[in-house]
C-alpha positions as CSV (number, residue, x, y, z in Angstrom):
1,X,12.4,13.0,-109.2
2,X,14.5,15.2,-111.1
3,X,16.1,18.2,-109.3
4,X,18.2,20.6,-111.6
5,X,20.7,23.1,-110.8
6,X,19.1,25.8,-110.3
7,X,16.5,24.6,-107.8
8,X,19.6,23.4,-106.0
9,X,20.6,26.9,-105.3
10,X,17.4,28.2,-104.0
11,X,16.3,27.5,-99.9
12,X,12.4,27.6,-101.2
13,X,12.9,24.2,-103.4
14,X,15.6,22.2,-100.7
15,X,12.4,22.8,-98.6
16,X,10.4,20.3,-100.8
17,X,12.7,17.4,-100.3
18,X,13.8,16.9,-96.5
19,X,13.7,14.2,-93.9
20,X,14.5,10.4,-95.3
21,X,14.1,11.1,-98.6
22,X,16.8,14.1,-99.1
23,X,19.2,11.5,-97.2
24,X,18.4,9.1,-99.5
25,X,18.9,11.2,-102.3
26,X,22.2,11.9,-100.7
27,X,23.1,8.2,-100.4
28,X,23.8,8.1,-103.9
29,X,25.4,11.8,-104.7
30,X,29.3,11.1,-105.3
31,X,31.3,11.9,-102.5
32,X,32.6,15.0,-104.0
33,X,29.0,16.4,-105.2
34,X,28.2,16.8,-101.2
35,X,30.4,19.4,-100.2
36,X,29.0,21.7,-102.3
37,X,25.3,20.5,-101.4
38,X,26.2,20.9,-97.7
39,X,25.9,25.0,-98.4
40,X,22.3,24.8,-99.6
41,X,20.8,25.4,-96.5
42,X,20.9,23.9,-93.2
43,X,18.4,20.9,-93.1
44,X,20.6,19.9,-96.4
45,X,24.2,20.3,-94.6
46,X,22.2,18.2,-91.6
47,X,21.1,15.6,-94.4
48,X,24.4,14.9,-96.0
49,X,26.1,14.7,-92.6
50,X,23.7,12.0,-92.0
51,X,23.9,10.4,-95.1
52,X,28.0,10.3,-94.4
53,X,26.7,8.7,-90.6
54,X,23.8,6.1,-91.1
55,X,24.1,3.0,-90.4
56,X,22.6,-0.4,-91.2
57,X,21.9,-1.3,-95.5
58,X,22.3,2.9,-96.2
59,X,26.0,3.1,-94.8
60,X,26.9,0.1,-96.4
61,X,25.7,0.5,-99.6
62,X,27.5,3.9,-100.1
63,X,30.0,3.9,-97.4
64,X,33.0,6.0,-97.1
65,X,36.4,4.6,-98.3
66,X,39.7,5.2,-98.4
67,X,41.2,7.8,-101.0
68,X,44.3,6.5,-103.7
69,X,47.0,9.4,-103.8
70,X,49.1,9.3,-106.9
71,X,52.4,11.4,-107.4
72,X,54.5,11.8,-110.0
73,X,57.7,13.9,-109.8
74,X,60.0,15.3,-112.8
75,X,63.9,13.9,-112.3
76,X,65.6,17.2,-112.6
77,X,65.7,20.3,-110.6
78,X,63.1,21.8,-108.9
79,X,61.9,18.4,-108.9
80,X,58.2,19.9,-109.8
81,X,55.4,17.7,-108.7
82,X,51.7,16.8,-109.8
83,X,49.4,14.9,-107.6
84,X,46.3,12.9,-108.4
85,X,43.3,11.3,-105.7
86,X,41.0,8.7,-106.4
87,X,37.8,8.7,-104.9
88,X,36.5,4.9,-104.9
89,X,33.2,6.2,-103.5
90,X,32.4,8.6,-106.2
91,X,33.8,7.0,-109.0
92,X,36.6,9.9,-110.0
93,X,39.6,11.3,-110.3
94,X,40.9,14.9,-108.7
95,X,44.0,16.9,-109.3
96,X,45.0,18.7,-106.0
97,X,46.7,21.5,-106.5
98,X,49.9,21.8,-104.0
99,X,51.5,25.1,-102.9
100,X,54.5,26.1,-105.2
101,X,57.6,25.1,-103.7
102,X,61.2,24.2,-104.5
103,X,61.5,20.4,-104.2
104,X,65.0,19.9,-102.7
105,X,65.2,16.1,-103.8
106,X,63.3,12.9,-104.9
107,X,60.0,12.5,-103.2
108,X,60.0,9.7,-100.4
109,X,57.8,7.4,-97.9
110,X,58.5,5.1,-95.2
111,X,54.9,4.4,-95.4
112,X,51.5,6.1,-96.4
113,X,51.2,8.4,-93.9
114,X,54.3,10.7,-94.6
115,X,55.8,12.2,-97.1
116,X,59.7,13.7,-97.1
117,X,62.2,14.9,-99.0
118,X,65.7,15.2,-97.8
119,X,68.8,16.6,-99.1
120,X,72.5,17.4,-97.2
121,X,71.2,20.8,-96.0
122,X,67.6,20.3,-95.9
123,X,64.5,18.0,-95.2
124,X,60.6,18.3,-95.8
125,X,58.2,16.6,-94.4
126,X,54.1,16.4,-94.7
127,X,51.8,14.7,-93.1
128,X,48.4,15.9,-93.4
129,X,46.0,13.3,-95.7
130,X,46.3,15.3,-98.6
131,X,49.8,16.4,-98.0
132,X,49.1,20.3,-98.6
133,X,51.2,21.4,-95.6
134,X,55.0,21.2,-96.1
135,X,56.8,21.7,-93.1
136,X,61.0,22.6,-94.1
137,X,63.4,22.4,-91.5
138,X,67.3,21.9,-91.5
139,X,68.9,18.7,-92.2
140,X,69.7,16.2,-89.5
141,X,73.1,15.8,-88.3
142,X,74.1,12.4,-89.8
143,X,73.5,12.6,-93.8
144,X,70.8,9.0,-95.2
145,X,69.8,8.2,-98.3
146,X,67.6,4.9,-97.2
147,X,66.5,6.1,-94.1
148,X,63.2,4.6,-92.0
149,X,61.2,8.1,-91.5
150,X,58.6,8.1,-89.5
151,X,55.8,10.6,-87.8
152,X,55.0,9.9,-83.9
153,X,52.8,12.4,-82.0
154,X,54.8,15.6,-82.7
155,X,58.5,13.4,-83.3
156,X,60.1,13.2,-86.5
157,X,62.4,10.0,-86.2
158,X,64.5,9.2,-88.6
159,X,66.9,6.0,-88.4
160,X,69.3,4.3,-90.2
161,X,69.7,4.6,-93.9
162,X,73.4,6.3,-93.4
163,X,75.8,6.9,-96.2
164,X,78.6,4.1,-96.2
165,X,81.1,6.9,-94.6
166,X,79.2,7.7,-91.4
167,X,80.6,5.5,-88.5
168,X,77.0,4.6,-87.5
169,X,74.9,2.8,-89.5
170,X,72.0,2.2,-86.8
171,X,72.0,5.9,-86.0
172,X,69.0,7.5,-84.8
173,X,67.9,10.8,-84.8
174,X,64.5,12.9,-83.4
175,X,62.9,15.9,-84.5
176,X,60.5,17.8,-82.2
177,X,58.1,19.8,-83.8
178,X,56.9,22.0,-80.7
179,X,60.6,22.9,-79.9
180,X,62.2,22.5,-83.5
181,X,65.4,20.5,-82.5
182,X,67.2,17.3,-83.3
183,X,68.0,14.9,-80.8
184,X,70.1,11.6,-80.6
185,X,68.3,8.8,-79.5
186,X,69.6,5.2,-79.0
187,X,70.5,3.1,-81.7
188,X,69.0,0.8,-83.7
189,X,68.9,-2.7,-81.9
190,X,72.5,-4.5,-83.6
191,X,70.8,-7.3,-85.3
192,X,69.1,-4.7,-87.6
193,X,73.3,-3.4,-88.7
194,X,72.6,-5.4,-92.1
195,X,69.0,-4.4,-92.8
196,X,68.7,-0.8,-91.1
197,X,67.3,0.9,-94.3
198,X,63.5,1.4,-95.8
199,X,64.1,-1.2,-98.5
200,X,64.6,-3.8,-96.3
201,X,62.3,-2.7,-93.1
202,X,58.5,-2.4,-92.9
203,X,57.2,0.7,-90.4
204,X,54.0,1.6,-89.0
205,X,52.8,3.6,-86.2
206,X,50.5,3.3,-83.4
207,X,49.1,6.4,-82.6
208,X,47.3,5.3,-79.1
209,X,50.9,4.3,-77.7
210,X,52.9,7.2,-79.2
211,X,55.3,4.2,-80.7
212,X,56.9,3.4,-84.2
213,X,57.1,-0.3,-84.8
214,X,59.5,-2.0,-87.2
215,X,59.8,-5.2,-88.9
216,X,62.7,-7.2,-90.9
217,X,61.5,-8.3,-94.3
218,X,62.8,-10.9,-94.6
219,X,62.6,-12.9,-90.9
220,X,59.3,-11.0,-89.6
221,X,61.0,-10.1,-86.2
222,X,60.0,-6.8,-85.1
223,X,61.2,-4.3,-82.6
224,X,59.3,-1.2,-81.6
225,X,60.6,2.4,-80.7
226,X,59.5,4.8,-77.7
227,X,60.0,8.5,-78.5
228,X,59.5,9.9,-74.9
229,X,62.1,7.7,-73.7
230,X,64.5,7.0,-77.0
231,X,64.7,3.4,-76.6
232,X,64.3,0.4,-78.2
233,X,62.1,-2.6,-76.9
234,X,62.2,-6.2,-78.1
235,X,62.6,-8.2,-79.9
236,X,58.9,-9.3,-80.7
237,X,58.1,-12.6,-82.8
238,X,55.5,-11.7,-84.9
239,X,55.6,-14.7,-87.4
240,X,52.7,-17.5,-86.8
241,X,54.5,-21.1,-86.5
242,X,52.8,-22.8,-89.1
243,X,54.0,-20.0,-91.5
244,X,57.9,-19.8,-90.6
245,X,59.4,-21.7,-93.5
246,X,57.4,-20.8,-96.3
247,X,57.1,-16.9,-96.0
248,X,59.7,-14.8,-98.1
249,X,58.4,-10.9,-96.7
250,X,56.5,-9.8,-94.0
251,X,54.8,-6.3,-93.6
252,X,53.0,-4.8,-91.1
253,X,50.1,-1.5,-90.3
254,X,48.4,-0.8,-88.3
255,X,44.0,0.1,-88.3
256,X,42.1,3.1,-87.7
257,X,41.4,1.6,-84.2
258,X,45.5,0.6,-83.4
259,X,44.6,-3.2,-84.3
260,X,48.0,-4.6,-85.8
261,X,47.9,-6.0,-89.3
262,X,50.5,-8.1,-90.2
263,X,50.4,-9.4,-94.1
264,X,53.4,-11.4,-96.1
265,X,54.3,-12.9,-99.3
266,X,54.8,-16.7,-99.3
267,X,57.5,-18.4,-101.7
268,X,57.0,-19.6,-104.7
């Protein structure tokens, strides 16, 4: 069955293919083709929905999965950006076009879910999935350059990462979103004075418990943070007893339904 682009535009021909077989049809249209095929009519916006829904051999044969977000920044002022998303579904390759902005300073992640950029005077931060909303707001109090960033409900924290002239190195900071100030929180448990930067802790966040967890590379314990109370709780001994001398770097996540993943990299 062949169906051309004109007929796809017209509500008399999506009403010769309905039911099970325009859901099967749908099955196999790449994930971008179905947005604009939801605004045929309504029994085709109801049949992609439920070709994005089913269950059983259909879901798992064309099952929705996870998009790969590429950036690449110029080096030099405004520090202009183009971004790039993979679809594995459909096979392709999209540019998305940002909002023009200033870039203050070299894009940065803690992890996958948040994107900032921070300078003496300022600091950005976006975390939608495609990262189209920049919110700008003024620079915490104690200047980073490593810092562990991190979005919690409607918190900002930011921790460690301080330049080698700030008296603090496990210094820890909160932004609120809702009332748009800083806050000083408790610092960063004292065992973590050596490795309190991004390059030598892992993050994630569980968003159920409203709490930012965070591992040492290199010995797996971990240590968790709670924003509606500023404290730190732990230590936590994540490492598996049959694994303790032969891993060299543990990271953790955490899965669309709060399940801890914890993953590492064993010597060689």
């Amino acid at each position: 069955m062949e169906v051309t682009g004109d007929n796809l535009l017209t509500p008399e021909a999506s009403n010769q293919i309905h039911g099970d077989i325009l859901e099967s049809i749908f099955n196999h249209v790449p994930l971008v083709d179905l947005v604009p095929a939801s605004y045929v009519s309504m029994s085709w916006k109801l049949a992609v929905s439920a070709s994005l829904q089913g269950g059983g051999r259909r879901r798992r044969a064309n099952r929705t999965k996870p998009w790969l977000l590429i950036y690449t920044q110029s080096t030099r002022f405004p520090h202009l950006t183009t971004t790039h998303a993979y679809d594995p579904r459909s096979h392709v390759w999209i540019q998305i076009h940002e909002p023009s902005m200033k870039f203050i300073s070299a894009l940065r992640s803690s992890h996958s879910t948040l994107l900032y950029m921070l300078s003496p005077s300022s600091f950005s931060i976006s975390h939608d999935p495609l990262h189209l909303t920049w919110h700008h707001i003024k620079a915490p109090l104690i200047w980073r350059t490593d810092p562990i960033v991190a979005m919690v409900g409607t918190r900002v924290i930011i921790a460690g990462g301080t330049c080698y002239f700030e008296d603090d190195p496990l210094a820890v900071e909160m932004y609120d979103l809702e009332t748009c100030k800083w806050e000083m929180c408790e610092p960063m448990p004292s065992v973590l004075k050596e490795s309190a930067a991004s390059t030598w802790l892992s993050i994630a966040v569980n968003s159920s418990k409203n709490k930012m967890y965070v591992v040492e590379k290199s010995t797996g314990v971990a240590y968790s943070f709670d924003p509606s109370i500023k404290k730190w709780q732990g230590p936590y001994n994540l490492r598996p007893d049959h694994t303790a001398r032969t891993i060299s770097c543990w990271f953790i996540g955490f899965s669309s339904d709060d399940r801890l993943i914890l993953w590492w990299c064993n010597r060689r």
